[in-house]
LOTORBA-48380 format. One line per 8 residues: number of its first residue (from 1); their letters; for each residue x negated, y, z negated of N, C-alpha, C, O. Coordinates in steps of 0.2 Angstrom, whole numbers. Layout:
BEGIN
NUM) a) X/Y/Z/X/Y/Z/X/Y/Z/X/Y/Z; ...
***
This chain:
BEGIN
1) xxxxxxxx) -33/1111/-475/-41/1110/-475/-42/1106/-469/-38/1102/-466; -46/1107/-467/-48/1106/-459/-55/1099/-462/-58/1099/-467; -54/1093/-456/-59/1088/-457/-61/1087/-447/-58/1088/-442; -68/1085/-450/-72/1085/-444/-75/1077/-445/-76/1073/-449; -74/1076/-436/-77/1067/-436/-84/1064/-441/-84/1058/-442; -89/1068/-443/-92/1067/-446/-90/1066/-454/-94/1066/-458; -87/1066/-454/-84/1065/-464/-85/1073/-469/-85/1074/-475; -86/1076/-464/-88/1084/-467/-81/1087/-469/-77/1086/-464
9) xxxxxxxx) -80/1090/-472/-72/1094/-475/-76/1102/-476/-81/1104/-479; -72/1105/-472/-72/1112/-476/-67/1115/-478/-62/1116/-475; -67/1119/-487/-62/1122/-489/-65/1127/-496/-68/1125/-500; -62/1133/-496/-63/1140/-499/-70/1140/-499/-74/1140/-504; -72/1141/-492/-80/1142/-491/-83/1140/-492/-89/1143/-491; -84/1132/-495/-89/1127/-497/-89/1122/-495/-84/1119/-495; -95/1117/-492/-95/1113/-489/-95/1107/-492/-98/1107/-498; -91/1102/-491/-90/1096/-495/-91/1090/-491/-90/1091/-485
17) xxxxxxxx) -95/1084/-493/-95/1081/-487/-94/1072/-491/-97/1071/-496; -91/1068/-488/-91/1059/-492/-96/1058/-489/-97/1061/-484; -100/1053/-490/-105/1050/-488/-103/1045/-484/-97/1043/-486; -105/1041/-479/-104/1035/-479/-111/1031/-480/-117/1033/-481; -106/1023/-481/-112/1019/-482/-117/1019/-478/-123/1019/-481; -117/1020/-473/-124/1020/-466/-127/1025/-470/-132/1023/-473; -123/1032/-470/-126/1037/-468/-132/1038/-476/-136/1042/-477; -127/1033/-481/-131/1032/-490/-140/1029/-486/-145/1030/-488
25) xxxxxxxx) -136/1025/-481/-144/1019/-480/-150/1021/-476/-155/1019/-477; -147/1027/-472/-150/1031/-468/-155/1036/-474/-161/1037/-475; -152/1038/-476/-154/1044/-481/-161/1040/-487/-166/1042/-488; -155/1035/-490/-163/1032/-495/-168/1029/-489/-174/1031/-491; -168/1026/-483/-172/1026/-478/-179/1028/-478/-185/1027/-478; -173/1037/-476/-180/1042/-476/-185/1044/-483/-191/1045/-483; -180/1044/-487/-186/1046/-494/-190/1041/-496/-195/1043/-499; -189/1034/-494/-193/1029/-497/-200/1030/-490/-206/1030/-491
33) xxxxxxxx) -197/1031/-485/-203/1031/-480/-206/1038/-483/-209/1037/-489; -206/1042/-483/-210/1049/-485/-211/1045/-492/-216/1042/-489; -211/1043/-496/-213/1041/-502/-218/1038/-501/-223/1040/-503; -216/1032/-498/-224/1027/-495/-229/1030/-493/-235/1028/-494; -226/1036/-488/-233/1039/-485/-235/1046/-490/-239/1050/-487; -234/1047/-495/-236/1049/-502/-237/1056/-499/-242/1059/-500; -229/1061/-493/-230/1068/-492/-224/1073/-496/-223/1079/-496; -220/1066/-499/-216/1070/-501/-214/1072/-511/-211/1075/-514
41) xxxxxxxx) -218/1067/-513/-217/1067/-520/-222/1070/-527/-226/1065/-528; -222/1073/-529/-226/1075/-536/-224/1072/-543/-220/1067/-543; -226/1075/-546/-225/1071/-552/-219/1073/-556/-218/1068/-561; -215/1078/-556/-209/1079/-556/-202/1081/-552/-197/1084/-554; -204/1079/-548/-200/1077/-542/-200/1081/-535/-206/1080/-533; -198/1083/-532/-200/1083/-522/-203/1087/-523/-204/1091/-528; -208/1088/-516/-211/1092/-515/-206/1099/-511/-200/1098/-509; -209/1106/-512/-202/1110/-508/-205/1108/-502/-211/1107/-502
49) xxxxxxxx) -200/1107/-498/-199/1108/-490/-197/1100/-489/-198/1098/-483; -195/1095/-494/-193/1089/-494/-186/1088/-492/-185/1082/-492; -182/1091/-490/-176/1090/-488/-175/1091/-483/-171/1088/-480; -180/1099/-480/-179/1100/-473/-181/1094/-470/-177/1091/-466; -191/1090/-470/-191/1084/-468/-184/1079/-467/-182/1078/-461; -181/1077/-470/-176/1073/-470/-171/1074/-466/-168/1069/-462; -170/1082/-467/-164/1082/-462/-165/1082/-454/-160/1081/-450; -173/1082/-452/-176/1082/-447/-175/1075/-446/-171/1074/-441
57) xxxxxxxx) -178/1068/-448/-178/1064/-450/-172/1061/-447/-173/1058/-442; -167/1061/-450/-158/1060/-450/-156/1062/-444/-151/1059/-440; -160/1069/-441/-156/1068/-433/-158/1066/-427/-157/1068/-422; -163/1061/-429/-167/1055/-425/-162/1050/-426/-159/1047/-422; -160/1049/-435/-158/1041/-436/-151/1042/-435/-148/1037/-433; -147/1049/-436/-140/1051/-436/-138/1057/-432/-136/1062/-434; -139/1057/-424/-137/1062/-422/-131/1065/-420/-132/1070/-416; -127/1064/-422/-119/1067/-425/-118/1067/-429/-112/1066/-430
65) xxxxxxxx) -125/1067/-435/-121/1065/-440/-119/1076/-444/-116/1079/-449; -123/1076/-440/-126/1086/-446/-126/1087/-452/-121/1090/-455; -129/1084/-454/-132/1083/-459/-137/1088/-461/-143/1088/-458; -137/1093/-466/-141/1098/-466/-142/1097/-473/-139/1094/-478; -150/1101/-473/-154/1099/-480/-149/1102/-485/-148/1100/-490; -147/1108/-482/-143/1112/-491/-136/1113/-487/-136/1115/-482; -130/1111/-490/-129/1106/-497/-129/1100/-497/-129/1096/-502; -129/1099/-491/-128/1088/-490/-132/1086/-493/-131/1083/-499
73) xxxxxxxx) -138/1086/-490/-146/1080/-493/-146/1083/-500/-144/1080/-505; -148/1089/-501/-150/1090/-506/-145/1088/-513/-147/1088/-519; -137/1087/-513/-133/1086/-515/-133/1079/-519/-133/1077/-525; -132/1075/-510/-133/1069/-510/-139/1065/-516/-139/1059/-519; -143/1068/-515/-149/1066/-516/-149/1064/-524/-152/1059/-527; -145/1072/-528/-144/1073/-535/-140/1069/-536/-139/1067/-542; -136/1066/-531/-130/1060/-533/-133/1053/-537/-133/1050/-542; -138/1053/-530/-139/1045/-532/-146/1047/-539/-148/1043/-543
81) xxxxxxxx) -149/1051/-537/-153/1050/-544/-151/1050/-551/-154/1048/-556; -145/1053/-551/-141/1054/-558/-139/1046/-558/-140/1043/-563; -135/1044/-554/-132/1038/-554/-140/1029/-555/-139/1024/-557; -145/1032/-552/-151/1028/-554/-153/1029/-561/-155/1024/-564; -153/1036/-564/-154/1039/-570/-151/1031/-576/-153/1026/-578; -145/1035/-575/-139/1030/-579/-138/1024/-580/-136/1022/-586; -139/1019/-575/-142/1013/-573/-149/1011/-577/-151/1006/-579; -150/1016/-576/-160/1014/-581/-158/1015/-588/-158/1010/-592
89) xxxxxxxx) -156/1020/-589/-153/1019/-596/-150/1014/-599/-151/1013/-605; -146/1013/-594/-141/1007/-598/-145/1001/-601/-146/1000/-607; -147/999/-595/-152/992/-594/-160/993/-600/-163/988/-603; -163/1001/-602/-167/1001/-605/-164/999/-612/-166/994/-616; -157/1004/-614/-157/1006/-622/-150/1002/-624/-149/1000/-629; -146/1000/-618/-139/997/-616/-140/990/-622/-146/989/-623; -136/987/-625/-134/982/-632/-130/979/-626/-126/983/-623; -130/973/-623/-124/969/-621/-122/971/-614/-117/970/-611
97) xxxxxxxx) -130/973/-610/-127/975/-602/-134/971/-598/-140/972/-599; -130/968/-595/-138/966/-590/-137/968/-581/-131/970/-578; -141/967/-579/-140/968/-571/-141/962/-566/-146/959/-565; -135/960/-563/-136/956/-557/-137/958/-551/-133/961/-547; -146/956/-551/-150/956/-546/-149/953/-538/-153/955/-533; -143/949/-537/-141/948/-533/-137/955/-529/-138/958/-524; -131/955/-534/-125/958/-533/-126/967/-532/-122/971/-529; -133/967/-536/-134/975/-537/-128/979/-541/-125/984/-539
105) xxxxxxxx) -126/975/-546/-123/981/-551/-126/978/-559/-130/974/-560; -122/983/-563/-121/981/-569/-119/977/-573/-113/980/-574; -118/971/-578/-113/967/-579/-112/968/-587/-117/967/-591; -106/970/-590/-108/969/-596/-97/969/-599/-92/970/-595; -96/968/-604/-89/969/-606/-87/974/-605/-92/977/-603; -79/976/-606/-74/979/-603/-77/986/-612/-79/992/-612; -77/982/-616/-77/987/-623/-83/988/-624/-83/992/-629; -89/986/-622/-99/988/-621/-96/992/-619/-96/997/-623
113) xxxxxxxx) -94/993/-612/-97/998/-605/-90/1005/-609/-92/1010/-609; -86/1004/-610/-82/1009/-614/-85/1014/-619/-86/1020/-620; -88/1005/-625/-91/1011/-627/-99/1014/-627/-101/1018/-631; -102/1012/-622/-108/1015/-620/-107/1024/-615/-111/1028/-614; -100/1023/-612/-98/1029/-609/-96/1033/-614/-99/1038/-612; -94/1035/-620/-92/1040/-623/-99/1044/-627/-98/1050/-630; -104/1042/-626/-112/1045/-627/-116/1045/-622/-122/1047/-623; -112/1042/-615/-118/1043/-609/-111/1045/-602/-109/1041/-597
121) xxxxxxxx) -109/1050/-602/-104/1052/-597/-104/1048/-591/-100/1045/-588; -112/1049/-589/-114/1051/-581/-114/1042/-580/-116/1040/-574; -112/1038/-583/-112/1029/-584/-105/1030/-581/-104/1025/-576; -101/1034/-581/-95/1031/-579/-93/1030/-574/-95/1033/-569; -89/1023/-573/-87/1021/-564/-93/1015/-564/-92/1010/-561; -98/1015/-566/-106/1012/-564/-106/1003/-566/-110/999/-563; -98/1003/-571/-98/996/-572/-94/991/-568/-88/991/-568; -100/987/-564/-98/981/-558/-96/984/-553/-93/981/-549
129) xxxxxxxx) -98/991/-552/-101/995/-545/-107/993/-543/-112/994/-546; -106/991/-536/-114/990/-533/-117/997/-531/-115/1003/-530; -124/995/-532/-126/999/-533/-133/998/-528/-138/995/-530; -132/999/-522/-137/992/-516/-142/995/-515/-146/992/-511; -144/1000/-516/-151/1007/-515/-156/1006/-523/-161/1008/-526; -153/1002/-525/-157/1004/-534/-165/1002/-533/-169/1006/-536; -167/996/-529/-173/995/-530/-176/997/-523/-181/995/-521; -174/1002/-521/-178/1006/-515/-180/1012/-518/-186/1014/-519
137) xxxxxxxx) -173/1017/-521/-173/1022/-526/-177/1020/-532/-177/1025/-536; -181/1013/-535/-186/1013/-542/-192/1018/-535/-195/1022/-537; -192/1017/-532/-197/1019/-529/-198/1025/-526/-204/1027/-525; -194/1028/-526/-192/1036/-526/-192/1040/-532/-195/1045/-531; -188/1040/-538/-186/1041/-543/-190/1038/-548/-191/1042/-553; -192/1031/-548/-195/1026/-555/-201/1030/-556/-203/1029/-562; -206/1034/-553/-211/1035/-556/-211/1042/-559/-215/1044/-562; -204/1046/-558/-203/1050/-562/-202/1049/-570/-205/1053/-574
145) xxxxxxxx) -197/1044/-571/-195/1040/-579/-202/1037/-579/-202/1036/-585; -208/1035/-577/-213/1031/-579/-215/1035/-583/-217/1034/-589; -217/1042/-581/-220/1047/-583/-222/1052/-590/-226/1056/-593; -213/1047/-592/-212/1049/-600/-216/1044/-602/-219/1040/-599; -216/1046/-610/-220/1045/-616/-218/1037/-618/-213/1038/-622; -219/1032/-617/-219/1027/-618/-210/1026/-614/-205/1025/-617; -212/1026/-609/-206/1024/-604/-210/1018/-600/-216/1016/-600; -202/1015/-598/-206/1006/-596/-204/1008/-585/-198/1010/-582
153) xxxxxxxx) -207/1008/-583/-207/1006/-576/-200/1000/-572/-201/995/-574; -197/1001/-569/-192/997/-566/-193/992/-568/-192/989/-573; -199/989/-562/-203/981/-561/-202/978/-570/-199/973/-572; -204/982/-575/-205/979/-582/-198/978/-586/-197/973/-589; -194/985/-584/-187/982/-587/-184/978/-586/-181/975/-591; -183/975/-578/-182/969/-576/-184/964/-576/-180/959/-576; -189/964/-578/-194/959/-580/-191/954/-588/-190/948/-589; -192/960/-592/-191/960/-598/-183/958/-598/-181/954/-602
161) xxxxxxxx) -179/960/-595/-173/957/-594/-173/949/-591/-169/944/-594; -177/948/-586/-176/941/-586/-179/937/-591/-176/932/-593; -184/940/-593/-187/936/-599/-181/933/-606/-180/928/-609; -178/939/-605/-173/939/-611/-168/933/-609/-169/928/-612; -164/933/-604/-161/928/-602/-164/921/-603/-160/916/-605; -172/920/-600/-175/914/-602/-173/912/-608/-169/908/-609; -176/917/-612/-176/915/-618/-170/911/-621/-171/905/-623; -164/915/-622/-157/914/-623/-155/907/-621/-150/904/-624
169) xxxxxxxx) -159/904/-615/-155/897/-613/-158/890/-619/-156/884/-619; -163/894/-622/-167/891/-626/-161/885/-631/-158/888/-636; -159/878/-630/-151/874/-632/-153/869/-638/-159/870/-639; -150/865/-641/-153/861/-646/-156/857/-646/-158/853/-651; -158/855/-640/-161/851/-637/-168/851/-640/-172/848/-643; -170/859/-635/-178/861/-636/-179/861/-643/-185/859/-645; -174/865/-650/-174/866/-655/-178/859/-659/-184/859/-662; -172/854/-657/-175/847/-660/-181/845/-658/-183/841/-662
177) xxxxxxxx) -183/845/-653/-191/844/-649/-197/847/-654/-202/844/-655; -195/856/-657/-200/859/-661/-199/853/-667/-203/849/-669; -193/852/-670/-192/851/-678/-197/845/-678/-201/843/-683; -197/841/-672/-200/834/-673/-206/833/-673/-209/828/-676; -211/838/-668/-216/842/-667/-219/842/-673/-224/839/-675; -216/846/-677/-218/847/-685/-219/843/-690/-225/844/-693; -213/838/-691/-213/834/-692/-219/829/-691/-221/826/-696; -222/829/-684/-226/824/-683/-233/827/-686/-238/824/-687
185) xxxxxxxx) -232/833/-686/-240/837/-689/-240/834/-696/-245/831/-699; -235/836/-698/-236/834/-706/-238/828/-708/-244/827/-710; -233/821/-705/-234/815/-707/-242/815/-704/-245/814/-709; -246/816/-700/-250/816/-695/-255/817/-702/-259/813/-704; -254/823/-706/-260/825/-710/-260/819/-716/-265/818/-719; -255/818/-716/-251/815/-725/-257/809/-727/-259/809/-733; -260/804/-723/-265/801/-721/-273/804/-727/-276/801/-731; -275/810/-724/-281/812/-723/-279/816/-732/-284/816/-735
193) xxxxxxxx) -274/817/-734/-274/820/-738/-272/816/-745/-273/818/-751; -270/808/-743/-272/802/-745/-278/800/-748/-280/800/-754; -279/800/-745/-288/798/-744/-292/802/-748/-296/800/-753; -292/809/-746/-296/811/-751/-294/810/-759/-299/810/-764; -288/810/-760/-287/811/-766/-289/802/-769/-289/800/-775; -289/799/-763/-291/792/-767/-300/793/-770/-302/790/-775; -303/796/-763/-310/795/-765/-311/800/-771/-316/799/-774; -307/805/-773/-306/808/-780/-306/804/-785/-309/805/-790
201) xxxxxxxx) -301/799/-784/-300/793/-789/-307/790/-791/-310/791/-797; -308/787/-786/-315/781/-785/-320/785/-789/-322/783/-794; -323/791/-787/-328/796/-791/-326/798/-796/-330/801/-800; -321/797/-798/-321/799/-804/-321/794/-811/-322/795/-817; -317/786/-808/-320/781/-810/-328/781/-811/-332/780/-815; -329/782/-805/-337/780/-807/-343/784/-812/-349/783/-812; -339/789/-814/-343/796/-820/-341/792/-825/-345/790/-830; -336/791/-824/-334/787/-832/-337/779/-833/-337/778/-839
209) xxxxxxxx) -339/776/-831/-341/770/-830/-349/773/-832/-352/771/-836; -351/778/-829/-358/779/-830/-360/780/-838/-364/778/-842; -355/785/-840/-354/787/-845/-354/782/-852/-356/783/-857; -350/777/-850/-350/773/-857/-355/766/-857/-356/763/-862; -358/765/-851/-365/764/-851/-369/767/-853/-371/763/-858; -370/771/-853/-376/777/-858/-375/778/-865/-379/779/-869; -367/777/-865/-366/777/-875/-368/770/-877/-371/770/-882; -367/763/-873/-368/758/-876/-377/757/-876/-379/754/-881
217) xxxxxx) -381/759/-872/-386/757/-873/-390/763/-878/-396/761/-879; -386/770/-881/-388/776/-887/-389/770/-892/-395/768/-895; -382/766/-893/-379/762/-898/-386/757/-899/-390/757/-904; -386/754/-894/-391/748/-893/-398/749/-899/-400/745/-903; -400/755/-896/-407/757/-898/-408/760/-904/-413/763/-905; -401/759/-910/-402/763/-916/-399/757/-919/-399/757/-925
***
């Protein structure tokens, strides 16, 4: 098998190619620029002639690199959206996995991510691989998944992911802050609810006081 300076292999007549990282960075580059200027994408996925763009594109940003639309780009392309796919998944329906937004991977246990692979194939390898294209490709790819029927947008998942961690720091401290809060409502009413029940008392004495006035003075007049 025969290899070329470009990272390209050729063998039993089909083109195989590794990617490098430049050439990963170069590549989401172009689709996010065509995406911004709104010539390459529909509502379910490229427009045709999106690849040729690209590959024209590539040999401005990568001139040795030959890089051609069919099989490289367009291959390339299926790569990283399956692997964006997977990642949205996780992070959507995933029990026990979150993402650091720093690092660009996935974080979650050795026995989660196991067994979240054996019902999600294309997850595999994805755990604490970075993954440093994700929030350029929400932008390329994210508004495909928007599209479904009560599906959440990147920006929200994330969102709702931090929230969730907020939430979680939540310590006994804050806990004891509510109980005494409560506490202070309660005692706070205990006063008013006093009170009424005494002016209950008092009125109710004074029915009765009127009442045996009026039998004494019946008596009186017979």
């Amino acid at each position: 098998m025969d290899s070329t300076s470009s990272g390209q292999t050729r063998g039993c007549g089909r083109n195989k190619r590794v990617w490098t990282p430049s050439e990963d960075v170069k590549l989401v580059e172009c689709l996010v620029e065509l995406c911004v200027l709104g010539k390459v994408k529909c509502d379910n996925g490229f427009k045709p002639g999106t690849f040729l763009q690209v590959e024209k594109m590539l040999e401005e940003k990568l001139p040795n690199s030959e890089l051609k639309a069919s099989p490289h780009i367009e291959s390339r392309v299926k790569t990283l959206k399956k692997q964006f796919n997977a990642i949205m998944d996780m992070l959507t329906h995933g029990s026990g996995l979150s993402w650091d937004n720093a690092k660009k991977m996935v974080l979650c246990d050795q026995d989660v991510f196991e067994g979240w692979v054996k019902g999600h194939k294309d997850t595999n390898g994805l755990r604490l691989k970075p993954f440093p294209h994700f929030d350029d490709l929400s932008l390329v790819f994210g508004k495909d998944r928007a599209n479904g029927k009560g599906a959440m947008s990147v920006a929200d998942i994330l969102e709702e992911l931090d929230q969730g961690e907020v939430s979680n720091d939540i310590g006994a401290d804050d806990l004891e802050a509510k109980v005494d809060a409560s506490r202070t409502n309660i005692v706070a009413s205990t006063p008013s609810r006093m009170e009424c029940s005494s002016q209950s008392h008092r009125k109710k004495a004074k029915n009765d006081d009127t009442t045996l006035i009026n039998m004494i003075q019946e008596h009186a007049m017979h």
